[in-house]
Every structure is written in structure tokens, then in C-alpha cells.
N, C-alpha and C positions, 0 to 999 in steps of 0.2 A: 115414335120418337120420345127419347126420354124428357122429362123434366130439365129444362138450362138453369144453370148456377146462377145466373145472372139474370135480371130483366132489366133493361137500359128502356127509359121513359122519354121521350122528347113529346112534350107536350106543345102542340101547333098553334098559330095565328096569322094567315096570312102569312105575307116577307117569304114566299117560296125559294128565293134564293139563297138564303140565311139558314134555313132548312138543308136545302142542299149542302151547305159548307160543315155543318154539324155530322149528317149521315156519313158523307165524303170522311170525316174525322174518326169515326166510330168502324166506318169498314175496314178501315189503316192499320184496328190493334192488329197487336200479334196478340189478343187472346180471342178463344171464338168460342167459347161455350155460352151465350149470352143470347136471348130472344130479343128484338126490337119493337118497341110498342111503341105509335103515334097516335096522339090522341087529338084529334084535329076538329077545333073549332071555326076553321075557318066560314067566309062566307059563299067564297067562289069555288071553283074546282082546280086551280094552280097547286095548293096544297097535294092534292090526294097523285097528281099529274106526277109532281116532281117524288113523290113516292114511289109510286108505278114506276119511273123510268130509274130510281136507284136501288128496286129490287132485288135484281140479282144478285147483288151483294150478302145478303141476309136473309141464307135460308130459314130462317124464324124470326117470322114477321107478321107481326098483326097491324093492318090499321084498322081503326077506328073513328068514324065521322061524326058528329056531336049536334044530332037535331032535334031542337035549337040546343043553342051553342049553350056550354054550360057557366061562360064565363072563370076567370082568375081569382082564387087558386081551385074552382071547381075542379077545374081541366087537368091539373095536377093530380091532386087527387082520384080522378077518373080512371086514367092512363095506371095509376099506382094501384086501382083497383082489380085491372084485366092482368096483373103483374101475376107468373106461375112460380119466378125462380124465387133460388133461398135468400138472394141478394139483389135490393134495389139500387140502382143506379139513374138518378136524374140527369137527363141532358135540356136544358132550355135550349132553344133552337138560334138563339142571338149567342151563344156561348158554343165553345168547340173545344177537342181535345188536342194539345200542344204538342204531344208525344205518341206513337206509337205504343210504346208500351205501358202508355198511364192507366188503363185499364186495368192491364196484370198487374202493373205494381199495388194498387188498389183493393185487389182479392187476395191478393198472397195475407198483404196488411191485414185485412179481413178473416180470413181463414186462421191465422195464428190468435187471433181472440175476437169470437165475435160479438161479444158484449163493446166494442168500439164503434162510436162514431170517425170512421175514418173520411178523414177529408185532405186536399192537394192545394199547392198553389195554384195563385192563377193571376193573370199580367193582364192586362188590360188596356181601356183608354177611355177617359171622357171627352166626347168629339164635341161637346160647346164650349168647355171650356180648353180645349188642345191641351188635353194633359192626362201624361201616361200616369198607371199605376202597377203596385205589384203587392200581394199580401200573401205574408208568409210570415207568420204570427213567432217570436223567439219563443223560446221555450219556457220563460220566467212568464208571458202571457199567456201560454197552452195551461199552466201550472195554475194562474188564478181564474181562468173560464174554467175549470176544472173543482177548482175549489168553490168559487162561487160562481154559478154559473150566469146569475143576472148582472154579471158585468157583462152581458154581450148586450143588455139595454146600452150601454153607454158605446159601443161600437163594435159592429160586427166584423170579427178579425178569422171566423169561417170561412165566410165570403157567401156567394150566390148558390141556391141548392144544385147546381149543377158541380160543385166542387166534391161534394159529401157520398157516401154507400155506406151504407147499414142492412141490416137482417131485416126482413123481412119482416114487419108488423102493421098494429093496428093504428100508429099515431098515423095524422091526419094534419093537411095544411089547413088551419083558421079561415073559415071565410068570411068573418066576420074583419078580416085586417088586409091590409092594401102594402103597408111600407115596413110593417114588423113582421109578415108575416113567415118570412123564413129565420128572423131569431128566433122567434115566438116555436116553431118547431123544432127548433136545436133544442131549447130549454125542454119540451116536451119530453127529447131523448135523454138529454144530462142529466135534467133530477129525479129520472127512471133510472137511473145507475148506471149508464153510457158513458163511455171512456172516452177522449180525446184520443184522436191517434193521427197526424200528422205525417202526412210523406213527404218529405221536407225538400221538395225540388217543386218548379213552376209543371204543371201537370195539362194548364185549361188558358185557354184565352178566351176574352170576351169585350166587346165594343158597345159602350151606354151610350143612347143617342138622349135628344132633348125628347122624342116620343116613346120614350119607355116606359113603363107603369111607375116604377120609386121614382125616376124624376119628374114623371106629371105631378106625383102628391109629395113629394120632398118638401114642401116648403106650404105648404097648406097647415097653418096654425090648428086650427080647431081638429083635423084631422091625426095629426101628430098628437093631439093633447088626448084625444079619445082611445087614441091604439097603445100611446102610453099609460098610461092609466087602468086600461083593462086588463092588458099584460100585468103589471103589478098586481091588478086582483086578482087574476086567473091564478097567478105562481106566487103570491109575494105574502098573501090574507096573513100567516104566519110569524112573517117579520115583525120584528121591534118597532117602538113608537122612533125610537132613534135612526132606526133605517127608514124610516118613513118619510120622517125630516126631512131628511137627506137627499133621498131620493123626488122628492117633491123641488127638492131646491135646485134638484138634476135637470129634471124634466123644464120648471119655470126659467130659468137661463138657458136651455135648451132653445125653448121658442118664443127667447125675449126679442128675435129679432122678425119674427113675424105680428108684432103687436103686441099691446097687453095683454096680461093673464096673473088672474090673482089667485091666492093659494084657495081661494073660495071656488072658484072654476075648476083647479085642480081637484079638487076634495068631490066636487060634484061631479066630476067624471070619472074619482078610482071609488065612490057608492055607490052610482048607479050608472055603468059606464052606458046600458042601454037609454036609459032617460036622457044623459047627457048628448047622445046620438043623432037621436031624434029632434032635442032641441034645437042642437045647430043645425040641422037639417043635412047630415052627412049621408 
């Protein structure tokens, strides 16, 4: 069997039914040149069950069971690793495809330039606070994540890696990050010379409960001020004293509402974002 264009990632965690409605999504395209890789951390055997029983679907299919578990965004990464095709595609398993054909529309994008980060809408809901959403970035915002790509510090208008396909490479999800970590990989692709490329229709749904991972740590001060901070060191060393300012005065209003924080705090998390770490004991 040859090589598939595609490798489509759903990296697991328990919630076997949530899995289900993902697979169920992904068997629907109308494109099928794509292998399916599950990378499954779970604890129990529900995970691997609801596999088995929606195999048929996907004559190229691996799973994969993770003992011990590797942990977020290990598992990501993992799954990205057994990945053969020219083109990855991430599906988190609380996330699903809205369309049939958002798949193809996806590769076509793709195929016509593949130096593009091509990414799709996608509709949602926050179930604690009852409130829908929808993110589909205009094109005056594609224009300045494009241009500078560390406005996606200021908010991510991508959306969740399950939105995004890119070419097949070496960038890797941070695990050193919890709530930046899939900006923190866009920036990786943009200021590698990755394009924006936008299919300008809702493509994905997805449903954030209060026991998600970004809303466990959403609101965790010290932890926001760490992943902020290191992000800037990681990508930013180069910047001006003026963008510094700035961006510090971003971050300090950012999590004035979790407590104080002095630019002394900030300063000592984007010098030595590991010492700062350690100290708050994150």
C-alpha cells in the first residue's frame, strides 16, 4: 500500500464517546486518501474498544496505546511522530469536523502552496458559561498574524490545533506549556516562513467543558505569567526595548485580575523563565 497524503492525528484520553463523534466525523469526508493515527493515553480499555468497534471505516489505521501514558502535549507529539503522510492533520477528540468535505477543502488549500499554514473555522460552545462562539479571523487580522506573528500572544484567532494541516515536519508541540501551547506552535510555523491560509467557512466544532486542560489553567496567575514570558524568550530575544515595554505592560494587565504582579516578577520570568518555574513551584 502506498504512502497516504494525509495523516489525520486524534490524540486520546479517556471520554470514549467524544472519540467516537470525532472518528464518526472524519469517516463522513468525501476525501479518503488519509491514514488515521490514535494515540491513546488513556487508563482503561474504553479508548482502544471504541476503536476496534469503528474500524471498519479506516482502512489505514494504526493505533497506538501509551505505557505509561505520555502525558499533554507529549501525546500530541507522539501520534505526530508514527505520522507517514506528506500532510498532517490534527484532530483532538473533544473537537469534530462540521462538514464533509472540510477535509478536501483543506488539501486542495494545501496542495496549491504548501509553505501555508492552512487553518478553518470553527463554532463552538462554552458550557459554563452557556455561551456560543465562532472564529473566523477577517482578513485585516489574517494580514497582521501574518505580519507580526506575536500578536497571536494577545489572542488566538487560529483557533485549537485541531483547525490547522501543514506539511509534514520537524516542529514539535512545547511541553514545557499548558495554555500557550498551541500559539506557541503556530509562531514556530510563521516565523519559519509559513503562510496563513484561511478557508473561510466554519469547517470544525468543538465543546469546552470546565474540565478541559486551558480552562483548568486559564486563570492560574503564576502559570500564565511563566508560559508568557517564556514564549517571549523563546521568539521575541530580538525585539526592541520598546516592544518589551509593551509587551510586558500586555502581559501585567493580562493577569491583573488574578493578583499582583510586578514588572520585577515579570523581568524574572522572561530571564530565567526556568528559575521562575521552579520557584512558584509550577
Amino acid at each position: 500500500m502506498s504512502e497516504p497524503l494525509v495523516s489525520v492525528v486524534v490524540p486520546a484520553y479517556e471520554q470514549p464517546e467524544l472519540l467516537r463523534r470525532v472518528l464518526k466525523s472524519i469517516a463522513m469526508q468525501d476525501f479518503s486518501d488519509y491514514e488515521l493515527i490514535v494515540s491513546d493515553d488513556s487508563r482503561g480499555d474504553e479508548v482502544e474498544a471504541v476503536v476496534r468497534q469503528e474500524a471498519h471505516a479506516f482502512p489505514q489505521l494504526l493505533y497506538v496505546r501509551n505505557q505509561p501514558a505520555k502525558g499533554s502535549p507529549q501525546n500530541w507529539n507522539h501520534g505526530m511522530d508514527q505520522a507517514k503522510g506528506r500532510y498532517l492533520k490534527i484532530m483532538h477528540h473533544d473537537d469534530w469536523f462540521a462538514e464533509p468535505f472540510a477535509l478536501r477543502l483543506m488539501v486542495e488549500a494545501l496542495q496549491a502552496d504548501e509553505g501555508r499554514l492552512v487553518f478553518g473555522g470553527i463554532k463552538g460552545r462554552y458550557e459554563a458559561e452557556q455561551r456560543n462562539y465562532t472564529n473566523l479571523p477577517s482578513k485585516q487580522q489574517l494580514e497582521q498574524m501574518q505580519n507580526d506573528p506575536l500578536q497571536l500572544l494577545r489572542g488566538n484567532l487560529i483557533g485549537p490545533p485541531s483547525t490547522i494541516m501543514f506539511k509534514r515536519q520537524e516542529a514539535r508541540f512545547d511541553p514545557n506549556l499548558k495554555w500557550l501551547v498551541d500559539i506557541e506552535f503556530y509562531l514556530q510555523l510563521l516565523l519559519h516562513g509559513h503562510r496563513l491560509h484561511l478557508v473561510n467557512q466554519v469547517l470544525f466544532e468543538n465543546v469546552q467543558t470546565a474540565a478541559s486542560v486551558t480552562k483548568s489553567v486559564e486563570h492560574d496567575k503564576h502559570l500564565n505569567v511563566f508560559e508568557y514570558m517564556y514564549v517571549a524568550a523563546k521568539h521575541a530575544s530580538n525585539r526592541s526595548l520598546g516592544w518589551k515595554i509593551r509587551y510586558f505592560a500586555f502581559v501585567k494587565k493580562l493577569v491583573k485580575g488574578f493578583g499582583k504582579v510586578s514588572y520585577a516578577e515579570l523581568w524574572s520570568a522572561y530571564s530565567n523563565p526556568t528559575s521562575y518555574k521552579t520557584r512558584v513551584g509550577l
